[in-house]
LUMLUMDREN-2810 file (N, C-alpha, C; in Angstrom, 1 decimal):
<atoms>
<atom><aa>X</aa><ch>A</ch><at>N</at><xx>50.1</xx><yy>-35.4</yy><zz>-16.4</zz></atom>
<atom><aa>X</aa><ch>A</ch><at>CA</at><xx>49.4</xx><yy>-35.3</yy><zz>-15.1</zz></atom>
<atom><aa>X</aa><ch>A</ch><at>C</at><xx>48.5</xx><yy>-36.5</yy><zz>-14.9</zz></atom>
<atom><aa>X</aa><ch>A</ch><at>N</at><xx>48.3</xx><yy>-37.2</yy><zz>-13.7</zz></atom>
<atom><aa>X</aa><ch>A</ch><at>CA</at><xx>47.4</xx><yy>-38.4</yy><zz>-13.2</zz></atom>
<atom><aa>X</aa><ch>A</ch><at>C</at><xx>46.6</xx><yy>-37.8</yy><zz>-12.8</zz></atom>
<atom><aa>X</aa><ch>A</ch><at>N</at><xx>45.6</xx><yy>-38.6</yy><zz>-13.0</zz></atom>
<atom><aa>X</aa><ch>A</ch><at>CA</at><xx>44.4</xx><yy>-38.8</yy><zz>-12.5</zz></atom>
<atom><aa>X</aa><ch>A</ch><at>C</at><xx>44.3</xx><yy>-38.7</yy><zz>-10.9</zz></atom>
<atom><aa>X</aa><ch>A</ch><at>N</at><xx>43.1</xx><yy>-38.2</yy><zz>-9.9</zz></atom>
<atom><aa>X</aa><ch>A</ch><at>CA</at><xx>42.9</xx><yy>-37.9</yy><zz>-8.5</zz></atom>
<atom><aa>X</aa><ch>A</ch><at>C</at><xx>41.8</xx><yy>-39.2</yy><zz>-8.7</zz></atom>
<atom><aa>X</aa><ch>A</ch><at>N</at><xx>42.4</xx><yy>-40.5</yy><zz>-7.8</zz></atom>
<atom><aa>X</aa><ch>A</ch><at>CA</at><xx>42.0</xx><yy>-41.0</yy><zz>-7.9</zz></atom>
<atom><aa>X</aa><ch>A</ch><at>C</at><xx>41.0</xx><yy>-40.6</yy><zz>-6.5</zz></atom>
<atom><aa>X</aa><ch>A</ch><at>N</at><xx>39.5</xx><yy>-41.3</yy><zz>-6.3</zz></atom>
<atom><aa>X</aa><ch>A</ch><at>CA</at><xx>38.7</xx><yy>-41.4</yy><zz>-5.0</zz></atom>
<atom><aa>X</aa><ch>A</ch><at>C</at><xx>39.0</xx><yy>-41.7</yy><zz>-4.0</zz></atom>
<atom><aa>X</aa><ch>A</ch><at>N</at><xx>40.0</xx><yy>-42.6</yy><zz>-3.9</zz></atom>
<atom><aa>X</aa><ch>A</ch><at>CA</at><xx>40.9</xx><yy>-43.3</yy><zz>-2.3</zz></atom>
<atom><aa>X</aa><ch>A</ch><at>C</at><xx>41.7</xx><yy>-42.2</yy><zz>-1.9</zz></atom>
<atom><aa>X</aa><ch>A</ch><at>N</at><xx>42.7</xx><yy>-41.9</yy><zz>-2.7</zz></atom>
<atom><aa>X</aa><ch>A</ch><at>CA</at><xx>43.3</xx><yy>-41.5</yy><zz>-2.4</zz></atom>
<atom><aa>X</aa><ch>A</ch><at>C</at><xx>42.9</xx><yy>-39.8</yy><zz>-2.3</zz></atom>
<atom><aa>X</aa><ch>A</ch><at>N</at><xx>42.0</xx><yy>-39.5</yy><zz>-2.6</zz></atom>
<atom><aa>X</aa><ch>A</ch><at>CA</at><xx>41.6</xx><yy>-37.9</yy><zz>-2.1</zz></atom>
<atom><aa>X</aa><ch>A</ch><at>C</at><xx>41.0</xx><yy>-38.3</yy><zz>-0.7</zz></atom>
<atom><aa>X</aa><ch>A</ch><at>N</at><xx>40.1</xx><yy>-39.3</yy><zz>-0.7</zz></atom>
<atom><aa>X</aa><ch>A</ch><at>CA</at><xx>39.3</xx><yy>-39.9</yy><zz>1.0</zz></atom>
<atom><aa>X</aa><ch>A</ch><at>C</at><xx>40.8</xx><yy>-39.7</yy><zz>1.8</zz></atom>
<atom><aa>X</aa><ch>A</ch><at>N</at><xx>41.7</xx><yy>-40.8</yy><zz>1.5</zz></atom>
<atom><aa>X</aa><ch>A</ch><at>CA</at><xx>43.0</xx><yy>-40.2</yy><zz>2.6</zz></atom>
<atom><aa>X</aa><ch>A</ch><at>C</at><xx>44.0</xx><yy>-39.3</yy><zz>2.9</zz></atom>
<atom><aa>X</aa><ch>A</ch><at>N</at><xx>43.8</xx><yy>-38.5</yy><zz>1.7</zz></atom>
<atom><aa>X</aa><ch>A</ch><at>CA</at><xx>44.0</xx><yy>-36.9</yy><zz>2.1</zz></atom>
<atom><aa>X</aa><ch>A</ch><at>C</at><xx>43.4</xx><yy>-35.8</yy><zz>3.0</zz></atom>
<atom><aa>X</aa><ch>A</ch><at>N</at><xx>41.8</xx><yy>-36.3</yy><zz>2.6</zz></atom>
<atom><aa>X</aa><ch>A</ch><at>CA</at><xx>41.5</xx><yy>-35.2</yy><zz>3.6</zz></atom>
<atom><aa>X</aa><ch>A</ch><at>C</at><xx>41.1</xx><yy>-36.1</yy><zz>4.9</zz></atom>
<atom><aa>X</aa><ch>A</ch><at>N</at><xx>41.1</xx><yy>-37.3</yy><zz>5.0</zz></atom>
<atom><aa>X</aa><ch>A</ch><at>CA</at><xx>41.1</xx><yy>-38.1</yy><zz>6.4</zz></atom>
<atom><aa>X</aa><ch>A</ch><at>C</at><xx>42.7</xx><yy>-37.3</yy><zz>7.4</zz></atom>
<atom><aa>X</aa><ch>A</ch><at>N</at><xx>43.9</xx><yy>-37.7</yy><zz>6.6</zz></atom>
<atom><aa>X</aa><ch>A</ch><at>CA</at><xx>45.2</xx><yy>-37.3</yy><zz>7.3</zz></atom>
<atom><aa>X</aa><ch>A</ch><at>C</at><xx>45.0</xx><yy>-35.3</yy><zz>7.6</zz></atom>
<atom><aa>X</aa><ch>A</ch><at>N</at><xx>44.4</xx><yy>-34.8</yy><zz>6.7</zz></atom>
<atom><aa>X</aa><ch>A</ch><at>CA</at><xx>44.1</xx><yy>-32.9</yy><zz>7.1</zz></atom>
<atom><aa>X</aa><ch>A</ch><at>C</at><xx>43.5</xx><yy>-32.8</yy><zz>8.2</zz></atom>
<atom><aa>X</aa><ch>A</ch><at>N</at><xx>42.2</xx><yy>-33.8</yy><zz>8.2</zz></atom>
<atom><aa>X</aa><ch>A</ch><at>CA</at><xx>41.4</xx><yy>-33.7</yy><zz>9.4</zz></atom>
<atom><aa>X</aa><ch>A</ch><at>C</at><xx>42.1</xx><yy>-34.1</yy><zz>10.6</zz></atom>
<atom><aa>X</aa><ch>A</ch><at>N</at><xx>42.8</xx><yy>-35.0</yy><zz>10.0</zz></atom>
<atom><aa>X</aa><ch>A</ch><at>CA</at><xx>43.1</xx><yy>-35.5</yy><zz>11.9</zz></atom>
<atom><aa>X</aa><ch>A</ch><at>C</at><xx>44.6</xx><yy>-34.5</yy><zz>11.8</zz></atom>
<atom><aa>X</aa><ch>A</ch><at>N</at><xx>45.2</xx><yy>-34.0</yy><zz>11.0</zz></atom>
<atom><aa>X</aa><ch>A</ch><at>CA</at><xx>46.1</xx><yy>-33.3</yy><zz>11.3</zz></atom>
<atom><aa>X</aa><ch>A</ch><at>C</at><xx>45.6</xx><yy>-31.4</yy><zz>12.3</zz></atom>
<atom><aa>X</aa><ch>A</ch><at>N</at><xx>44.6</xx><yy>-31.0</yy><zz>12.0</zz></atom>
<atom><aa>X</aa><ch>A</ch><at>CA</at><xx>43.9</xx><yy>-30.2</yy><zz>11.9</zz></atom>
<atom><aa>X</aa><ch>A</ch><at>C</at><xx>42.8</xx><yy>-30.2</yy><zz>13.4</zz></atom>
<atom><aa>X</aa><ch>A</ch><at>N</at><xx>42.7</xx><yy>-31.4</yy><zz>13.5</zz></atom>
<atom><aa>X</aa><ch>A</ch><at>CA</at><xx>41.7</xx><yy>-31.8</yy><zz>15.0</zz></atom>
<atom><aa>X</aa><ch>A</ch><at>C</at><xx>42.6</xx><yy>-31.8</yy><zz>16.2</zz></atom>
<atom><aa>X</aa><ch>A</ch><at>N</at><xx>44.2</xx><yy>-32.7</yy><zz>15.9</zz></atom>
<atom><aa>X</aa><ch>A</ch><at>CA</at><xx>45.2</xx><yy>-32.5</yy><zz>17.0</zz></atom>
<atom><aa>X</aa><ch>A</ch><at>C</at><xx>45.4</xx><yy>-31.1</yy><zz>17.2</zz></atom>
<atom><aa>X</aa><ch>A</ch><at>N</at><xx>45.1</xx><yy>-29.9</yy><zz>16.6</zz></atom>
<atom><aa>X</aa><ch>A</ch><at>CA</at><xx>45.7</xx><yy>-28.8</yy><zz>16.8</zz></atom>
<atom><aa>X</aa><ch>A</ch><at>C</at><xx>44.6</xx><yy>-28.1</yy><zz>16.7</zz></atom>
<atom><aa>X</aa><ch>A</ch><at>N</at><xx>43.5</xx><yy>-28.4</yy><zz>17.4</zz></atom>
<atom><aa>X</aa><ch>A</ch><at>CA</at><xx>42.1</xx><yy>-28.1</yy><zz>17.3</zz></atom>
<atom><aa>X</aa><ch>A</ch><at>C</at><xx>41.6</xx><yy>-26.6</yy><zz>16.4</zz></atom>
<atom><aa>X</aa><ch>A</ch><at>N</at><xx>42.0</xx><yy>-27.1</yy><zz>15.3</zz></atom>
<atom><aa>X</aa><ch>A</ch><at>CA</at><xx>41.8</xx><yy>-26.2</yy><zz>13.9</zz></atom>
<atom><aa>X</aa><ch>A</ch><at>C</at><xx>40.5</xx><yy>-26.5</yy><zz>13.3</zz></atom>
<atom><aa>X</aa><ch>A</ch><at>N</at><xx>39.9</xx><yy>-28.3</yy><zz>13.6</zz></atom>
<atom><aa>X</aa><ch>A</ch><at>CA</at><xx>38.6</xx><yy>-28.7</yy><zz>12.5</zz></atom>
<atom><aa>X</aa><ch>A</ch><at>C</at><xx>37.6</xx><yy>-29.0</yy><zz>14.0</zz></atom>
<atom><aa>X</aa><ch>A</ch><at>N</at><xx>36.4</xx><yy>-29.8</yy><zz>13.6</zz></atom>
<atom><aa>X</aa><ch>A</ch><at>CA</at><xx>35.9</xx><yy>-30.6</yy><zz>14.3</zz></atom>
<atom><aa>X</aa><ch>A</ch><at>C</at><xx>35.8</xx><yy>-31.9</yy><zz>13.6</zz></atom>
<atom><aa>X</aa><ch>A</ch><at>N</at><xx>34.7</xx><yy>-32.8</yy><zz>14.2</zz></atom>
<atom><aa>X</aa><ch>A</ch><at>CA</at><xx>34.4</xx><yy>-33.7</yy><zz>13.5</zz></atom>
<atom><aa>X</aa><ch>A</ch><at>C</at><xx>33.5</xx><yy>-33.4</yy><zz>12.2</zz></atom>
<atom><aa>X</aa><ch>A</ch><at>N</at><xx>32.7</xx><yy>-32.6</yy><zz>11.9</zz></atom>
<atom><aa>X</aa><ch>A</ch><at>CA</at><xx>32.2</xx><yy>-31.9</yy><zz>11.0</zz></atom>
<atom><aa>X</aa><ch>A</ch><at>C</at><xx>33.1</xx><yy>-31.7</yy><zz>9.4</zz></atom>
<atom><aa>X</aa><ch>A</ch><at>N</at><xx>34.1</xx><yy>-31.5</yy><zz>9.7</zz></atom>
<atom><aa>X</aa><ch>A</ch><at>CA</at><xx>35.5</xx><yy>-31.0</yy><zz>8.9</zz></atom>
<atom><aa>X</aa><ch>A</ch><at>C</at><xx>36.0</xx><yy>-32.4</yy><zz>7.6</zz></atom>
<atom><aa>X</aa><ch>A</ch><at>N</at><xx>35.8</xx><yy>-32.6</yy><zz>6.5</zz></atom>
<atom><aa>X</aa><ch>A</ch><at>CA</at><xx>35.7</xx><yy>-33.3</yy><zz>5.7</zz></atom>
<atom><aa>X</aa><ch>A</ch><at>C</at><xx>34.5</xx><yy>-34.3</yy><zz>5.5</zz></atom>
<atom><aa>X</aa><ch>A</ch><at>N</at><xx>33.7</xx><yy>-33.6</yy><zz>5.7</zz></atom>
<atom><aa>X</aa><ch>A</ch><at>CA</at><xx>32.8</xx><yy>-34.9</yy><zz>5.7</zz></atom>
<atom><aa>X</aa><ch>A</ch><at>C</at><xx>31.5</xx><yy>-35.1</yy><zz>4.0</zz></atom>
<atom><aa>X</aa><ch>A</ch><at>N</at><xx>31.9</xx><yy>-36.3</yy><zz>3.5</zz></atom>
<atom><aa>X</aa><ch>A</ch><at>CA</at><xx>31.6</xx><yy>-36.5</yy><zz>2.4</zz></atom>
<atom><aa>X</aa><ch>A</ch><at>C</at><xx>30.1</xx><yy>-36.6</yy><zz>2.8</zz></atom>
<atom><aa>X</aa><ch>A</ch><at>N</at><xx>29.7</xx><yy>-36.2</yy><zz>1.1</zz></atom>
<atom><aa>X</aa><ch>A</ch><at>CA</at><xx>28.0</xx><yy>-36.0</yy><zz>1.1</zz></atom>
<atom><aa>X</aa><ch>A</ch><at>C</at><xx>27.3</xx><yy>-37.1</yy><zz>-0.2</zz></atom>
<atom><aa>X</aa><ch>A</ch><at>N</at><xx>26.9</xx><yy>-37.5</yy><zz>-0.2</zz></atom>
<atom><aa>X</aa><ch>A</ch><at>CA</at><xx>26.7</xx><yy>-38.7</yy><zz>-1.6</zz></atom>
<atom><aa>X</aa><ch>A</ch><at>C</at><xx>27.6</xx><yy>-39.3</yy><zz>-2.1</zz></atom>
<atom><aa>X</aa><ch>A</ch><at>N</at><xx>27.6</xx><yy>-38.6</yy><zz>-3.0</zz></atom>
<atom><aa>X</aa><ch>A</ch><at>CA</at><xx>28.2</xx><yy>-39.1</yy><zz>-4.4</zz></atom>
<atom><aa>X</aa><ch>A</ch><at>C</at><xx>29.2</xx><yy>-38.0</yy><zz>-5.3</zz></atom>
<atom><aa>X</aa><ch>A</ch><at>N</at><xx>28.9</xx><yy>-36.5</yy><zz>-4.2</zz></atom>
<atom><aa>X</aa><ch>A</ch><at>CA</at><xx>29.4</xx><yy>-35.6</yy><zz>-4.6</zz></atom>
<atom><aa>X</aa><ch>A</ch><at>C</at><xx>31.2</xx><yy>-35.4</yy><zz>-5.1</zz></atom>
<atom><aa>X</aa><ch>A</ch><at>N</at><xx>32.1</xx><yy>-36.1</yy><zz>-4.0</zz></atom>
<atom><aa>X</aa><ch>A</ch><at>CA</at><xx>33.2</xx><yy>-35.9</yy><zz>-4.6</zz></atom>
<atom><aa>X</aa><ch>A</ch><at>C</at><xx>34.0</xx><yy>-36.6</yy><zz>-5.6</zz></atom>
<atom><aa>X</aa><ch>A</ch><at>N</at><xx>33.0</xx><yy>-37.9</yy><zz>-5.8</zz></atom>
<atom><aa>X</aa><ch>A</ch><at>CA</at><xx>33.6</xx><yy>-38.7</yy><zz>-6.8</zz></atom>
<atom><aa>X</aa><ch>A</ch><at>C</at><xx>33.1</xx><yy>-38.2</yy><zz>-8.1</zz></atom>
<atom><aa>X</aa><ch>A</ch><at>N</at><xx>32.4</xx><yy>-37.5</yy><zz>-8.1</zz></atom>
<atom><aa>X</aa><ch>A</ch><at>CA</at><xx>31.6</xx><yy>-36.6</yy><zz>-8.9</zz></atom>
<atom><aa>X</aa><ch>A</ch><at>C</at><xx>32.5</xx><yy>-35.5</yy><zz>-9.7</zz></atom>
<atom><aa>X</aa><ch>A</ch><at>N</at><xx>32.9</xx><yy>-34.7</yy><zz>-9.0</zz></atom>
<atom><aa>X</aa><ch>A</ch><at>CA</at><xx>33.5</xx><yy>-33.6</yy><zz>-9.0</zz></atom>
<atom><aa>X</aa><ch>A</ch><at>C</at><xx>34.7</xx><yy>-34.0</yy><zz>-9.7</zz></atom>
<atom><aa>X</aa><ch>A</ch><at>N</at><xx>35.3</xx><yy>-34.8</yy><zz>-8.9</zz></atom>
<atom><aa>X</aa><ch>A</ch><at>CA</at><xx>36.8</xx><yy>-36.3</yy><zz>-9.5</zz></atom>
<atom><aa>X</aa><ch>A</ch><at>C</at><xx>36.7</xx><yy>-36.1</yy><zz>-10.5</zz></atom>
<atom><aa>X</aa><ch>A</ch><at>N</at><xx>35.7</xx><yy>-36.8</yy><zz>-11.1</zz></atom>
<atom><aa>X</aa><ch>A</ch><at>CA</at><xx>35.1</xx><yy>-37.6</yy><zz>-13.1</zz></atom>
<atom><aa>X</aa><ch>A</ch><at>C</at><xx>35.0</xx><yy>-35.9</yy><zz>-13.4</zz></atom>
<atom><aa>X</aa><ch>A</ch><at>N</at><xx>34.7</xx><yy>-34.8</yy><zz>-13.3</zz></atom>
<atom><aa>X</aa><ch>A</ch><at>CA</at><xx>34.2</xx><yy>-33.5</yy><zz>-13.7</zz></atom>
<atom><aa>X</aa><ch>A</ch><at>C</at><xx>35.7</xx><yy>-33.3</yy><zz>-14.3</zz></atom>
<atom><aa>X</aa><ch>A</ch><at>N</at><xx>36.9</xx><yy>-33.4</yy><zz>-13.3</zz></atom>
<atom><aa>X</aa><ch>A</ch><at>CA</at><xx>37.7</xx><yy>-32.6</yy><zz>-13.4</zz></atom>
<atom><aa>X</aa><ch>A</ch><at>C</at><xx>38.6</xx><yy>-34.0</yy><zz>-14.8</zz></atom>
<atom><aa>X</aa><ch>A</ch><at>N</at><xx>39.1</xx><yy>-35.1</yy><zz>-14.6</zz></atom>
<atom><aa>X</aa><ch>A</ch><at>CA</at><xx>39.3</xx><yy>-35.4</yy><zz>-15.5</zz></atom>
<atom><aa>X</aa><ch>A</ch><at>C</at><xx>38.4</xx><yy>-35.9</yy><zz>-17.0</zz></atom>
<atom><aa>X</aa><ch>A</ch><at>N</at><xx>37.9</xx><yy>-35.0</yy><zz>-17.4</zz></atom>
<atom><aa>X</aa><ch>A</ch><at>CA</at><xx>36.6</xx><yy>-34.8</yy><zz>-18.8</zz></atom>
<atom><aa>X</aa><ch>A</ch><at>C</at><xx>37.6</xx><yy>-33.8</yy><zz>-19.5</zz></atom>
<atom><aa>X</aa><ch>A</ch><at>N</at><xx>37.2</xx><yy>-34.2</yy><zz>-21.4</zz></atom>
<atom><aa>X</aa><ch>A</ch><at>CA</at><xx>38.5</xx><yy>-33.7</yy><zz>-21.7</zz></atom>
<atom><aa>X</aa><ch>A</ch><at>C</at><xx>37.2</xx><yy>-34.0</yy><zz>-23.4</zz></atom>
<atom><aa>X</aa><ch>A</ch><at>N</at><xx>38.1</xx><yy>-33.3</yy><zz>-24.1</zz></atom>
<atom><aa>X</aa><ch>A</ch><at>CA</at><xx>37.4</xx><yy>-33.8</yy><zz>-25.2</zz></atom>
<atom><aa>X</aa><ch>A</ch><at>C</at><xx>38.5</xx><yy>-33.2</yy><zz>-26.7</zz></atom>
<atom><aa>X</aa><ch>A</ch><at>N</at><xx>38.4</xx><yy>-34.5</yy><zz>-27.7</zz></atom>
<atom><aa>X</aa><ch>A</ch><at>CA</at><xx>39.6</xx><yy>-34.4</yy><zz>-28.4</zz></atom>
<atom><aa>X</aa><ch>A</ch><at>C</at><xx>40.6</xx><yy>-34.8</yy><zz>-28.3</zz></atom>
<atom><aa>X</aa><ch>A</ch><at>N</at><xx>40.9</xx><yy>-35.8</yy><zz>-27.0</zz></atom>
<atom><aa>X</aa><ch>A</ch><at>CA</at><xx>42.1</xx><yy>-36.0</yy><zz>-26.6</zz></atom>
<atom><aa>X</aa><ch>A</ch><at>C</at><xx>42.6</xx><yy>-34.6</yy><zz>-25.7</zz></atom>
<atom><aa>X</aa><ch>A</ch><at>N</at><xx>42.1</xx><yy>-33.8</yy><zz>-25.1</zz></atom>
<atom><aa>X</aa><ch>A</ch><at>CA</at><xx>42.4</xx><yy>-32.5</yy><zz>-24.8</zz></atom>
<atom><aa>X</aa><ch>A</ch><at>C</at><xx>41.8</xx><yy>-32.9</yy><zz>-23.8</zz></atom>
<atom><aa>X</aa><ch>A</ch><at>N</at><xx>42.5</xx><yy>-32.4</yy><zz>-22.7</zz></atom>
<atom><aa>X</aa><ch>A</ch><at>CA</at><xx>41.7</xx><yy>-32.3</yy><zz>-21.0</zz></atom>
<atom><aa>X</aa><ch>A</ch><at>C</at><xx>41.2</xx><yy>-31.0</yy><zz>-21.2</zz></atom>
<atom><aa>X</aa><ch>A</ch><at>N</at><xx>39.8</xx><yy>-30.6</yy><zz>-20.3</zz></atom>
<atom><aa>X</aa><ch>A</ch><at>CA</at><xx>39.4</xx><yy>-29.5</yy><zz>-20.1</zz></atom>
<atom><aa>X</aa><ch>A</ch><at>C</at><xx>39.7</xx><yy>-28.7</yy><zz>-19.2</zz></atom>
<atom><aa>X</aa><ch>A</ch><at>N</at><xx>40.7</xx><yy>-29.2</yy><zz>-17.9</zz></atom>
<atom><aa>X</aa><ch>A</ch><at>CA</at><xx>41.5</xx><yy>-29.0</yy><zz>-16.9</zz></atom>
<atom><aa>X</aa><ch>A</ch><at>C</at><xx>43.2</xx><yy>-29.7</yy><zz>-17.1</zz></atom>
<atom><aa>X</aa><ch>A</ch><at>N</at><xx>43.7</xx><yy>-28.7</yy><zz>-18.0</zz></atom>
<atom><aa>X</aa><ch>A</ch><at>CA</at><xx>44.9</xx><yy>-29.4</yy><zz>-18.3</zz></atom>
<atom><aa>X</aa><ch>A</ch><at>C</at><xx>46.3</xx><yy>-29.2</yy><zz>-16.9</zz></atom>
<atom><aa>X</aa><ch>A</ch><at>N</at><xx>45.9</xx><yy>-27.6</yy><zz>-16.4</zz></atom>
<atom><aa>X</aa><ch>A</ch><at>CA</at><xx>47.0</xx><yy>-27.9</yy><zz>-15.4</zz></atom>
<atom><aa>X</aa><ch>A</ch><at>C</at><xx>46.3</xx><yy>-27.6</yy><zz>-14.1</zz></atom>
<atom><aa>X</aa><ch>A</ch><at>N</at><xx>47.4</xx><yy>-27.8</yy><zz>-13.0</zz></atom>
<atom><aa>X</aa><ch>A</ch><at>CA</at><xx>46.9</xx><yy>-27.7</yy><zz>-11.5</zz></atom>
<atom><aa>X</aa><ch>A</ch><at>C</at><xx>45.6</xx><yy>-26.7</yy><zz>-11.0</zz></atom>
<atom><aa>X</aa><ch>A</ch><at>N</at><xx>45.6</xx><yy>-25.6</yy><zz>-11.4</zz></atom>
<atom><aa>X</aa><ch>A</ch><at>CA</at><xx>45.3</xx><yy>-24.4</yy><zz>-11.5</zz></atom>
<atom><aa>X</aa><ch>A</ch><at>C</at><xx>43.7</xx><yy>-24.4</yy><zz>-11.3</zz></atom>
<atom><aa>X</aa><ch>A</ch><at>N</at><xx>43.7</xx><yy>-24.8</yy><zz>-13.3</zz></atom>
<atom><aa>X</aa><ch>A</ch><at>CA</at><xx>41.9</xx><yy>-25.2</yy><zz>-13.4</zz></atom>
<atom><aa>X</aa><ch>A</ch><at>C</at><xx>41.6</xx><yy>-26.6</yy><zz>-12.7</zz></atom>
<atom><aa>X</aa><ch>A</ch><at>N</at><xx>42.4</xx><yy>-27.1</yy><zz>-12.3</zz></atom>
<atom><aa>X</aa><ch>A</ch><at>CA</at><xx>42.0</xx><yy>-28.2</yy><zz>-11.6</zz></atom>
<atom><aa>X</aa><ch>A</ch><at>C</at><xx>41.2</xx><yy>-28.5</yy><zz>-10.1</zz></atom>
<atom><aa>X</aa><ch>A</ch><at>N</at><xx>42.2</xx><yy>-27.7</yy><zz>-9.1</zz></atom>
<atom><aa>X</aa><ch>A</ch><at>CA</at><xx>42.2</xx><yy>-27.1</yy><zz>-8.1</zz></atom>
<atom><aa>X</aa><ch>A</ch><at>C</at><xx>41.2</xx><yy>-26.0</yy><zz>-8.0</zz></atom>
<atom><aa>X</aa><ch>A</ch><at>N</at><xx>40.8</xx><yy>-25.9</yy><zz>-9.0</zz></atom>
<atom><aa>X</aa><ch>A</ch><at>CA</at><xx>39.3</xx><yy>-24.7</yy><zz>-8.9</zz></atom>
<atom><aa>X</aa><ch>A</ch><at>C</at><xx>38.1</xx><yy>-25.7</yy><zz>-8.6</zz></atom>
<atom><aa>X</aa><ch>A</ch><at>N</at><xx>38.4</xx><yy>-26.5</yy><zz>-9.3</zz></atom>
<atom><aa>X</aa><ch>A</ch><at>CA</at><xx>36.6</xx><yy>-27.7</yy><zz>-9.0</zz></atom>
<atom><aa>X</aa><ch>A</ch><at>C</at><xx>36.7</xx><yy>-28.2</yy><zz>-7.3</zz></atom>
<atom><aa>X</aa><ch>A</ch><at>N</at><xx>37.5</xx><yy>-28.2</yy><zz>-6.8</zz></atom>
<atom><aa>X</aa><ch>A</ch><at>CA</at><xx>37.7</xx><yy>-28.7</yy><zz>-5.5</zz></atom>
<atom><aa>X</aa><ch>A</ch><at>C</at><xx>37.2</xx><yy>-27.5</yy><zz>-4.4</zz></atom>
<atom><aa>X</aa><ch>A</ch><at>N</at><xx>37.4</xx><yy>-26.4</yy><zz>-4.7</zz></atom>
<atom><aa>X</aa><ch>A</ch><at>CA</at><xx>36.7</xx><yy>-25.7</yy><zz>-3.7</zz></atom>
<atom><aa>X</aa><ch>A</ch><at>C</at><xx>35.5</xx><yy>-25.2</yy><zz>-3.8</zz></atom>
</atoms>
């Protein structure tokens, strides 16, 4: 499993929002980054110790994101 890199989560939820705004589902409000928080969260989820991730599959992964 790869790494979630920072760009490429920014152009994920850039393309959700505007997918999401055309079908007036979001506003502009709707992804909007706060500090330093999601690159934060990023580094959280790949931390591992032992050579062992502590988020090995999707699962526990996709939990730090919401």
């Amino acid at each position: 499993m790869r790494a979630i890199e920072l760009d490429e989560a920014l152009t994920g939820m850039n393309e959700l929002k505007r997918a999401l705004m055309a079908k007036e589902k979001a506003t502009d409000l709707f992804a909007q980054v706060r500090g330093n928080g999601l690159a934060s969260t990023l580094g959280t989820i790949e931390q591992g110790f032992g050579g062992e991730l502590s988020n090995p599959n999707i699962a526990s992964r996709s939990a730090h994101l919401l």
